[in-house]
py3Dmol code that shows the C-alpha trace and the ligand (Angstrom):
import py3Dmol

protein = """\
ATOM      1  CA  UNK A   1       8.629  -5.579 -13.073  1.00  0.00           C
ATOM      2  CA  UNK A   2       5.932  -3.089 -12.506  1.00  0.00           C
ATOM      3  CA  UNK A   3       3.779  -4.418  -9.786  1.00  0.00           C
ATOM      4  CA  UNK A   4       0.368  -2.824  -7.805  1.00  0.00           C
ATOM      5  CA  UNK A   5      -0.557  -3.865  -4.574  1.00  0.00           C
ATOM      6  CA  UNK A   6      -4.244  -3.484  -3.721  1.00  0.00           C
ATOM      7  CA  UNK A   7      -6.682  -4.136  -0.680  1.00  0.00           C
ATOM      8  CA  UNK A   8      -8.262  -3.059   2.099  1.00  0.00           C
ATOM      9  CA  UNK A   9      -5.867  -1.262   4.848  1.00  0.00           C
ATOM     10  CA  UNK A  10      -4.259  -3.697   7.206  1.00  0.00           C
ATOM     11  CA  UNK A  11      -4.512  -6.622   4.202  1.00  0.00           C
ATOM     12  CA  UNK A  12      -0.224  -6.577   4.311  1.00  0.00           C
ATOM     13  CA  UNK A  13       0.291  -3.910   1.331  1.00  0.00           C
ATOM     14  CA  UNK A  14       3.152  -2.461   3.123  1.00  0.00           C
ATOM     15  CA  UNK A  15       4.755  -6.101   5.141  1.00  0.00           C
ATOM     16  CA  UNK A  16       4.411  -7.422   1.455  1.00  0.00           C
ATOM     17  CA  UNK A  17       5.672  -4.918  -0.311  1.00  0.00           C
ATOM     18  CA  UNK A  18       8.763  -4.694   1.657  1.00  0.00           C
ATOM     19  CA  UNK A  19       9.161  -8.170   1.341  1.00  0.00           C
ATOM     20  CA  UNK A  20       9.243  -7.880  -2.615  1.00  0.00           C
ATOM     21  CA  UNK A  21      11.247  -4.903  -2.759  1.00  0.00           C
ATOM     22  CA  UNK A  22      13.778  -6.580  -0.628  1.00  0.00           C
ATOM     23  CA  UNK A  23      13.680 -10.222  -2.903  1.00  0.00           C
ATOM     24  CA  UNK A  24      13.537  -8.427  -6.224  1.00  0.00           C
ATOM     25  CA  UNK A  25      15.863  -5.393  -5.338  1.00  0.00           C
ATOM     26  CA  UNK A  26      13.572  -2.387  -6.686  1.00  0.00           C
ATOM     27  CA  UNK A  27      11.482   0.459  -4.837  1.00  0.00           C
ATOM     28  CA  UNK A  28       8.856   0.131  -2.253  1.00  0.00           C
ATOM     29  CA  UNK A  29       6.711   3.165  -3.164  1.00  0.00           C
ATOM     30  CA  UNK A  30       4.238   3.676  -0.415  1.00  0.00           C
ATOM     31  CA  UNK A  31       2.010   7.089  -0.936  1.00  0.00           C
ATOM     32  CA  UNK A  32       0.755   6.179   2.170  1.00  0.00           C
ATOM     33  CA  UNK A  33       4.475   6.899   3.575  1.00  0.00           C
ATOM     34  CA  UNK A  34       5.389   9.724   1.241  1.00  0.00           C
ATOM     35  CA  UNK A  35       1.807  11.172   2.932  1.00  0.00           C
ATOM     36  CA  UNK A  36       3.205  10.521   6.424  1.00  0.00           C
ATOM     37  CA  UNK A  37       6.637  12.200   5.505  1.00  0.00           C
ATOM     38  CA  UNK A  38       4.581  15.497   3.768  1.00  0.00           C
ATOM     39  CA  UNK A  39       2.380  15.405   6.913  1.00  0.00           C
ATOM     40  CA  UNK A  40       5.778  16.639   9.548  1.00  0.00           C
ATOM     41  CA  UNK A  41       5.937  20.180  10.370  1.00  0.00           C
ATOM     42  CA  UNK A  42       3.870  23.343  10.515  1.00  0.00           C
ATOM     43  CA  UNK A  43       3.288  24.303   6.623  1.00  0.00           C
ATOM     44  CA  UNK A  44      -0.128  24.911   5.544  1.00  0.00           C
ATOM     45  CA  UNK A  45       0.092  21.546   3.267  1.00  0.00           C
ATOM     46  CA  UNK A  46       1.560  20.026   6.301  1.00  0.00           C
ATOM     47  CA  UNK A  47      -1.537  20.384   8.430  1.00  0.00           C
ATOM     48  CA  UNK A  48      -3.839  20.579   5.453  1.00  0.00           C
ATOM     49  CA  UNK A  49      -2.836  16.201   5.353  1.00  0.00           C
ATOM     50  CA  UNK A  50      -2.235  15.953   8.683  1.00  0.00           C
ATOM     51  CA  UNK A  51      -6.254  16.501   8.929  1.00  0.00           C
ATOM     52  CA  UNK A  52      -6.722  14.252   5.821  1.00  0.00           C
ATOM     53  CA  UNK A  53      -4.949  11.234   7.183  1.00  0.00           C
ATOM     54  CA  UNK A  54      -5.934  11.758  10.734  1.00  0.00           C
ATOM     55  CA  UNK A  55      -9.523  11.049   9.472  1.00  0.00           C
ATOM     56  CA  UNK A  56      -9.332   8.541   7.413  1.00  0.00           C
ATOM     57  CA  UNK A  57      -9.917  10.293   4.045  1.00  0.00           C
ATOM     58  CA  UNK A  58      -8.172  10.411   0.936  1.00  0.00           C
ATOM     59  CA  UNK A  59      -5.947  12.961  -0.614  1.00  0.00           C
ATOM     60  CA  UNK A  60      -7.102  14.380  -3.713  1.00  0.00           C
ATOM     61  CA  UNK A  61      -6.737  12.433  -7.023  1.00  0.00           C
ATOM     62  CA  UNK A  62      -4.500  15.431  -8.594  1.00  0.00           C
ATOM     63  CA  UNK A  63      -2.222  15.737  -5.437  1.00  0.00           C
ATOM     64  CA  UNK A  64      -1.834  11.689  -5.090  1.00  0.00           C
ATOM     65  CA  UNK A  65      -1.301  11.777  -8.804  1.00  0.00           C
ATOM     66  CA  UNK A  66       1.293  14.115  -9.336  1.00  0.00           C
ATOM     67  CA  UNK A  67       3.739  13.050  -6.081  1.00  0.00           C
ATOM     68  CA  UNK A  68       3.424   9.377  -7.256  1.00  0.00           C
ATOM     69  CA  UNK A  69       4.495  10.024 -10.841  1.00  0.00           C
ATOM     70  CA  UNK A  70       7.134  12.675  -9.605  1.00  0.00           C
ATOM     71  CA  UNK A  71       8.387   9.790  -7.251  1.00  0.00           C
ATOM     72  CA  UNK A  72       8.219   6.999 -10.510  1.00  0.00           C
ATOM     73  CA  UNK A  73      10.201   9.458 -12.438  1.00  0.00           C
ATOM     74  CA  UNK A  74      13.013   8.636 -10.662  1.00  0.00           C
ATOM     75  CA  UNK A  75      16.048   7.087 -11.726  1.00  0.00           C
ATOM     76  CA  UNK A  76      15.625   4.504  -9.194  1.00  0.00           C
ATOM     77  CA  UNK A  77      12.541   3.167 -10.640  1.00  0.00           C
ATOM     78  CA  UNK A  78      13.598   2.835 -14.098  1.00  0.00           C
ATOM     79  CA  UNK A  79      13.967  -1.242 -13.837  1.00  0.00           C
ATOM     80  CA  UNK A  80      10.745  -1.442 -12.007  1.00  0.00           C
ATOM     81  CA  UNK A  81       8.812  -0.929  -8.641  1.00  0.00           C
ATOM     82  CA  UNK A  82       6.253  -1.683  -6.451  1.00  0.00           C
ATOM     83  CA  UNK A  83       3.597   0.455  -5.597  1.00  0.00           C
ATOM     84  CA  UNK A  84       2.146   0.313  -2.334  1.00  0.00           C
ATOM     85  CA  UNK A  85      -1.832   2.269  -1.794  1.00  0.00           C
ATOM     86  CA  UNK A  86      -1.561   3.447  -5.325  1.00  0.00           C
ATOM     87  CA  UNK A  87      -3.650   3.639  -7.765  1.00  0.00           C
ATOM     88  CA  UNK A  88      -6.621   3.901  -4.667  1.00  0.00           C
ATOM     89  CA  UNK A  89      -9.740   5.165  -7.049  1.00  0.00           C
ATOM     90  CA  UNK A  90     -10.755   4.614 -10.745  1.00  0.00           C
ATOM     91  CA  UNK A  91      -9.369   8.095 -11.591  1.00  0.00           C
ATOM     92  CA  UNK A  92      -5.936   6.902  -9.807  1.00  0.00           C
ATOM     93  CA  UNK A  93      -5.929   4.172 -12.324  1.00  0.00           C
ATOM     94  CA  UNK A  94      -6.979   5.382 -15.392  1.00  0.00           C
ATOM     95  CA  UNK A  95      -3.743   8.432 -14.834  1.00  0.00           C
ATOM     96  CA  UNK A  96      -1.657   5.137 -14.265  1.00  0.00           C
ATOM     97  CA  UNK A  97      -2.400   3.337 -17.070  1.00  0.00           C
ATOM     98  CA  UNK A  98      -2.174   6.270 -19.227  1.00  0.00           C
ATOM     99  CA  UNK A  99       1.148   7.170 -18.192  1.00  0.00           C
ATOM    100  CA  UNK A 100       4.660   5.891 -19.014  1.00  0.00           C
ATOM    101  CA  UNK A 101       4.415   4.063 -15.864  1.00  0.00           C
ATOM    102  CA  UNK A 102       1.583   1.767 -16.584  1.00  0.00           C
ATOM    103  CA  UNK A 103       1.834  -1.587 -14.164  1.00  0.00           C
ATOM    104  CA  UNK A 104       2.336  -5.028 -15.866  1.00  0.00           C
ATOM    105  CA  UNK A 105      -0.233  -6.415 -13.093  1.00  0.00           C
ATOM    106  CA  UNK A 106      -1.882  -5.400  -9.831  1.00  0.00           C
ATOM    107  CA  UNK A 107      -2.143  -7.856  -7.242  1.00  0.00           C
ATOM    108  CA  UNK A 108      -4.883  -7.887  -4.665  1.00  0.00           C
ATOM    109  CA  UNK A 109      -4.107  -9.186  -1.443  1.00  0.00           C
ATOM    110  CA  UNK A 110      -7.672 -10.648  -0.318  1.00  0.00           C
ATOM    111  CA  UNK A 111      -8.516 -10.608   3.855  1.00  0.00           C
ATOM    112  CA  UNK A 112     -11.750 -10.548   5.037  1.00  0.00           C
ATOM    113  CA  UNK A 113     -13.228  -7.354   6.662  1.00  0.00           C
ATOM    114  CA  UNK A 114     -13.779  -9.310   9.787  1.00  0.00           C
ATOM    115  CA  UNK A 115     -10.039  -9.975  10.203  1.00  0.00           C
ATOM    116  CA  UNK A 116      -8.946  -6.353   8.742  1.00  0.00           C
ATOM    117  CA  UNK A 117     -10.717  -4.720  11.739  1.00  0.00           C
ATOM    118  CA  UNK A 118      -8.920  -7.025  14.127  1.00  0.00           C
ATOM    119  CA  UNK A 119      -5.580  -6.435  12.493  1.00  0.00           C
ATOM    120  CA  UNK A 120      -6.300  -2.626  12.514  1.00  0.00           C
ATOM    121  CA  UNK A 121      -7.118  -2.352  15.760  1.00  0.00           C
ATOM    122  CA  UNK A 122      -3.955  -4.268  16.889  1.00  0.00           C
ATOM    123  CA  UNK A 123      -1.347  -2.815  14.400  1.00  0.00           C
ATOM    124  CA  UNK A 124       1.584  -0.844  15.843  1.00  0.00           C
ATOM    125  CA  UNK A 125       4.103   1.031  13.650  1.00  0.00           C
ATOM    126  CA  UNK A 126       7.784   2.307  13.848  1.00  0.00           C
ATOM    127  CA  UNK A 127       7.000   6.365  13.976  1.00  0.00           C
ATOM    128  CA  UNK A 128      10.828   6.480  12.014  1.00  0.00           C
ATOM    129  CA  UNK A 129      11.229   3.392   9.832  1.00  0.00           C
ATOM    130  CA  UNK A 130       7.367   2.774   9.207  1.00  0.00           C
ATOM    131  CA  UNK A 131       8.025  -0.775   9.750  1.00  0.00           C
ATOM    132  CA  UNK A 132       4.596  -2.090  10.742  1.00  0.00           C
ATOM    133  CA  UNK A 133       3.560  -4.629  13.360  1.00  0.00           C
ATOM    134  CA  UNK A 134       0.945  -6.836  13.911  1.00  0.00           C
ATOM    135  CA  UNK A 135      -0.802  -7.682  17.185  1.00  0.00           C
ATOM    136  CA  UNK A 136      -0.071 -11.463  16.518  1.00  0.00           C
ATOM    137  CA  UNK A 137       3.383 -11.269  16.664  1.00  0.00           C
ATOM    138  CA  UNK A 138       3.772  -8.120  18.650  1.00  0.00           C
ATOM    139  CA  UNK A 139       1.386  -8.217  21.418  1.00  0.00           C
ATOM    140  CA  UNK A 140       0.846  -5.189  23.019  1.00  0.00           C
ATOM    141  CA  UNK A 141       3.672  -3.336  21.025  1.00  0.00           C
ATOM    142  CA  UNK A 142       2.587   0.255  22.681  1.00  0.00           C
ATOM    143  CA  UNK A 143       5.022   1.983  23.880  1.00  0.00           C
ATOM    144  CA  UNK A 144       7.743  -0.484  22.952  1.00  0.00           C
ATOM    145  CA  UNK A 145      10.723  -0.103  20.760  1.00  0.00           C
ATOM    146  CA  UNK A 146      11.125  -1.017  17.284  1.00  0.00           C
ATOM    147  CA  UNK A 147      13.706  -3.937  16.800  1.00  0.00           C
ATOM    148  CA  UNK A 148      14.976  -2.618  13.646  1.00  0.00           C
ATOM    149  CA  UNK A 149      15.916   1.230  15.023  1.00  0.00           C
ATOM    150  CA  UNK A 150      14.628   1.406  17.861  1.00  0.00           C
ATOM    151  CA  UNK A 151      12.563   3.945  17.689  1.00  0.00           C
ATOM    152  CA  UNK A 152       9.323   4.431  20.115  1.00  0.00           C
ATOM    153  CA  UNK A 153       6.080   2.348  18.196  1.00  0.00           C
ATOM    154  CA  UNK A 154       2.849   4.160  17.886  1.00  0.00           C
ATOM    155  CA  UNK A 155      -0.554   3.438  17.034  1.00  0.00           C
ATOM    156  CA  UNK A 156      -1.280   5.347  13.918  1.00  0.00           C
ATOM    157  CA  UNK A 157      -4.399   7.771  14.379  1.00  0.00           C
ATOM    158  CA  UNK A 158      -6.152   6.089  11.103  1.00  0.00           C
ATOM    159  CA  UNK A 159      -6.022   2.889  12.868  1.00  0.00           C
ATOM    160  CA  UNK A 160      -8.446   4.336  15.453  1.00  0.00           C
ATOM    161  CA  UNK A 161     -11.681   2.948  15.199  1.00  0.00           C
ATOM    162  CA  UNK A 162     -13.794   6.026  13.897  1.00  0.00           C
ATOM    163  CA  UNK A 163     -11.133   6.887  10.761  1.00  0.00           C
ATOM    164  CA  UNK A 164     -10.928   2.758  10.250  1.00  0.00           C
ATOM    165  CA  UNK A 165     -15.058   2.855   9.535  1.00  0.00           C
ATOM    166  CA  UNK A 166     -14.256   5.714   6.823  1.00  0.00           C
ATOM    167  CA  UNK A 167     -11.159   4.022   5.252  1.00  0.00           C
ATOM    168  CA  UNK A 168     -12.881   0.922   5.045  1.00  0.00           C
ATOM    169  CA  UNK A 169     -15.669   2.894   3.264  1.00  0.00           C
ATOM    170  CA  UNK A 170     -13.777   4.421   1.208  1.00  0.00           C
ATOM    171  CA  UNK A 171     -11.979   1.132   0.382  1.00  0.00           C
ATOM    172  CA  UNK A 172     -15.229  -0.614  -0.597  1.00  0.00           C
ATOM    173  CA  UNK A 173     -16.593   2.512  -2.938  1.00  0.00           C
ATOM    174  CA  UNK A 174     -13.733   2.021  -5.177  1.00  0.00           C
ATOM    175  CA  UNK A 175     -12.722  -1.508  -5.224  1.00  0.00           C
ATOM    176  CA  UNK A 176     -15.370  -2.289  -7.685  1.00  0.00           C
ATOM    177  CA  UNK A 177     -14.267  -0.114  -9.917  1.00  0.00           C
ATOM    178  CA  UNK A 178     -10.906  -0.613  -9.527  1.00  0.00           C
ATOM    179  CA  UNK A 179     -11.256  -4.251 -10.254  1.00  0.00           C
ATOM    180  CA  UNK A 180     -13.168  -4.085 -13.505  1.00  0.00           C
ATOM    181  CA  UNK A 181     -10.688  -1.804 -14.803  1.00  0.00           C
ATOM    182  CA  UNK A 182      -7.746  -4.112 -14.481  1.00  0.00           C
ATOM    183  CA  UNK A 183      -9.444  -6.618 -15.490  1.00  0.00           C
ATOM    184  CA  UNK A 184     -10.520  -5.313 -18.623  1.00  0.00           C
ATOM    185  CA  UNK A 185      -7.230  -5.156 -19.240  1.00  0.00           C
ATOM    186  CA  UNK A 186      -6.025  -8.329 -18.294  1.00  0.00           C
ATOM    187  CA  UNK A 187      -3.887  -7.325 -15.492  1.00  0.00           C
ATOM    188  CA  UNK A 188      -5.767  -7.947 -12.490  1.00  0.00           C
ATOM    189  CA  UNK A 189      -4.626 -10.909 -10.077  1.00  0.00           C
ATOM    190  CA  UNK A 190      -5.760 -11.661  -6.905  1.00  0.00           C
ATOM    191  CA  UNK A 191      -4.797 -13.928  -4.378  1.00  0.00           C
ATOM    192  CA  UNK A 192      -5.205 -15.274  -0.644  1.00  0.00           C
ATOM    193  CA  UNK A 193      -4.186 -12.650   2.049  1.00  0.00           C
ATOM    194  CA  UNK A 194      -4.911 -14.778   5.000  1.00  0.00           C
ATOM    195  CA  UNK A 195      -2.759 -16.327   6.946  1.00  0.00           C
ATOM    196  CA  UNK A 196       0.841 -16.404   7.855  1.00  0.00           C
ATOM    197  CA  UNK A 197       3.165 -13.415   6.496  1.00  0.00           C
ATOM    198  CA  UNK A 198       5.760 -15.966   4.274  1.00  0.00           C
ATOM    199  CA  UNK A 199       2.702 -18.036   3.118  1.00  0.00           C
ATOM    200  CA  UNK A 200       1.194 -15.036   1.703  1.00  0.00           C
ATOM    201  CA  UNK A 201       4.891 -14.105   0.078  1.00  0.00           C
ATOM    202  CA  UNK A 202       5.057 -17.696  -1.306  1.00  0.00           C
ATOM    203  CA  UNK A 203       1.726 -17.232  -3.295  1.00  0.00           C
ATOM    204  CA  UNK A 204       3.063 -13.617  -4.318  1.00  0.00           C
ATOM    205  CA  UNK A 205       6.251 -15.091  -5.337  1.00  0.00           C
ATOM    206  CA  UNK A 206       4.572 -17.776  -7.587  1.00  0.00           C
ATOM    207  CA  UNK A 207       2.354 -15.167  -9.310  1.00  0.00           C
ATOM    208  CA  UNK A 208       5.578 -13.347  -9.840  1.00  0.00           C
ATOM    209  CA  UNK A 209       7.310 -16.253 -11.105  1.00  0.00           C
ATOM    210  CA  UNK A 210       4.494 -16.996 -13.245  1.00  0.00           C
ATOM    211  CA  UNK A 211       4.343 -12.660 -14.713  1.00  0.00           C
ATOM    212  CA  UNK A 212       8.233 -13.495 -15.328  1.00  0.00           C
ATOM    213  CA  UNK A 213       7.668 -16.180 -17.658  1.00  0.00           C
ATOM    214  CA  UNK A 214       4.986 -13.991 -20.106  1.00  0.00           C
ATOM    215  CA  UNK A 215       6.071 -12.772 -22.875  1.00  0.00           C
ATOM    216  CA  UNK A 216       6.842  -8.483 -22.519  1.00  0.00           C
ATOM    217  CA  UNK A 217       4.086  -6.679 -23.365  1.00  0.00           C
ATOM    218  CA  UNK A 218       4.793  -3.415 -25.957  1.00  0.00           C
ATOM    219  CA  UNK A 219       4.527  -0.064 -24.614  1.00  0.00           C
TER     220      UNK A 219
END
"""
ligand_1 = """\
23
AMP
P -1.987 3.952 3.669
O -0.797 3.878 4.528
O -1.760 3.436 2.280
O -3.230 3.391 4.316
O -2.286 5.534 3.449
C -2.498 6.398 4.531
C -3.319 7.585 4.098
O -2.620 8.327 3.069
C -4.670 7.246 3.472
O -5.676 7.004 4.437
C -4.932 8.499 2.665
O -5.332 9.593 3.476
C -3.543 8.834 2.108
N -3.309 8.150 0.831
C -2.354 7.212 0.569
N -2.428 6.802 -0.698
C -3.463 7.474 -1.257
C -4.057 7.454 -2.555
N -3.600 6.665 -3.530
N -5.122 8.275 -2.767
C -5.585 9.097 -1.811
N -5.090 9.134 -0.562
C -4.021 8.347 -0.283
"""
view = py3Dmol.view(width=600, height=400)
view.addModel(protein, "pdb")
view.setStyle({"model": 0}, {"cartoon": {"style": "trace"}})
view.addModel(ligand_1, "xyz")
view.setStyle({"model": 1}, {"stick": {}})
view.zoomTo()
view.show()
């Protein structure tokens, strides 16, 4: 299974993704992450995305490109994956669906902006495991420890409000786009991203169910 998740930042990409990664035992592939990995240390590259994350841009098409498709090239991936913030533009998508690792569907997880910018504004994440936390059920999570490793939680500098106005942007500019492409092919599928974190899974896991049951497409 070859799955995309799309949507704005702070729809539950990343909870999600974890969550089918975990159920269906293949890779979470965040670039997102890998970005927040390449970011550590003092190498030119290093600060060059430090800059780009800390304001809320986006990487270039060519660089995203190339470090997702080295990462799908991996042995690991070879039964299937989940891709989490990839493709992000038309150009993303088009180099996806042209290479060997073309998805079977992309999934849009569907929140409205109102509640993204509240969830943004309240998200805390683990600065080692990336686990992410909401304000709902972490209140106030600044400073505190992550319950998985323990590590200190942070508030990442793209949730601030400034780079959130440019993500969200961003986000908007190319979801158009985005969308008609899948659907053109027949592989877009959206569904509800509000609410609870299992009820979202549950719809997730019936759309999965659901891609299970079609017959395999050729490559
Ligand atoms: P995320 O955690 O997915 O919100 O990604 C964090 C940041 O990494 C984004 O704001 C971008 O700067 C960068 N990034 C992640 N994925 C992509 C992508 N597909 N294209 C361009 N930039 C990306």
């Amino acid at each position: 299974m070859r799955l995309g998740l799309f949507g704005l930042p702070g729809a539950g990409k990343g909870t999600q993704a974890q969550k089918i990664a975990q159920k269906w035992v293949i890779p979470h592939i965040s670039t997102g992450d890998i970005f927040r990995e390449l970011q550590k240390g003092n190498t030119t590259l290093a600060k060059e995305i430090r800059g780009i994350l800390a304001r809320g841009e986006l990487v270039s098409d060519d660089m995203v490109t190339k470090i997702a498709f080295d990462r799908l090239a991996n042995e690991d991936c070879k039964r299937g994956f989940v891709l989490d913030g990839f493709p992000r533009t038309l150009n993303q998508a088009r180099a996806l669906e042209a290479s060997p690792f073309s998805l079977d569907v992309l999934l849009v997880i569907d929140v409205a902006k109102a509640e993204i910018v509240k969830r943004l504004s309240s998200r805390r994440v683990c600065g080692h495991c990336h686990s992410v936390y909401s304000g709902e059920d972490g209140q106030d999570l600044i400073g505190n420890l992550c319950p998985k490793d323990g590590h200190i939680l942070i508030q990442r500098p793209d949730d601030m409000p400034e780079a959130v106005a440019i993500r969200l942007e961003l986000f908007e500019r190319n979801f158009s786009p985005i969308m008609d492409f899948y659907q053109s092919l027949g592989r877009l599928c959206r569904i509800d991203g509000q609410g609870p974190v299992d009820t979202v899974f549950e719809r997730i896991r019936k759309v999965i169910g659901q891609l299970n049951e079609r017959p395999k497409r050729d490559k």
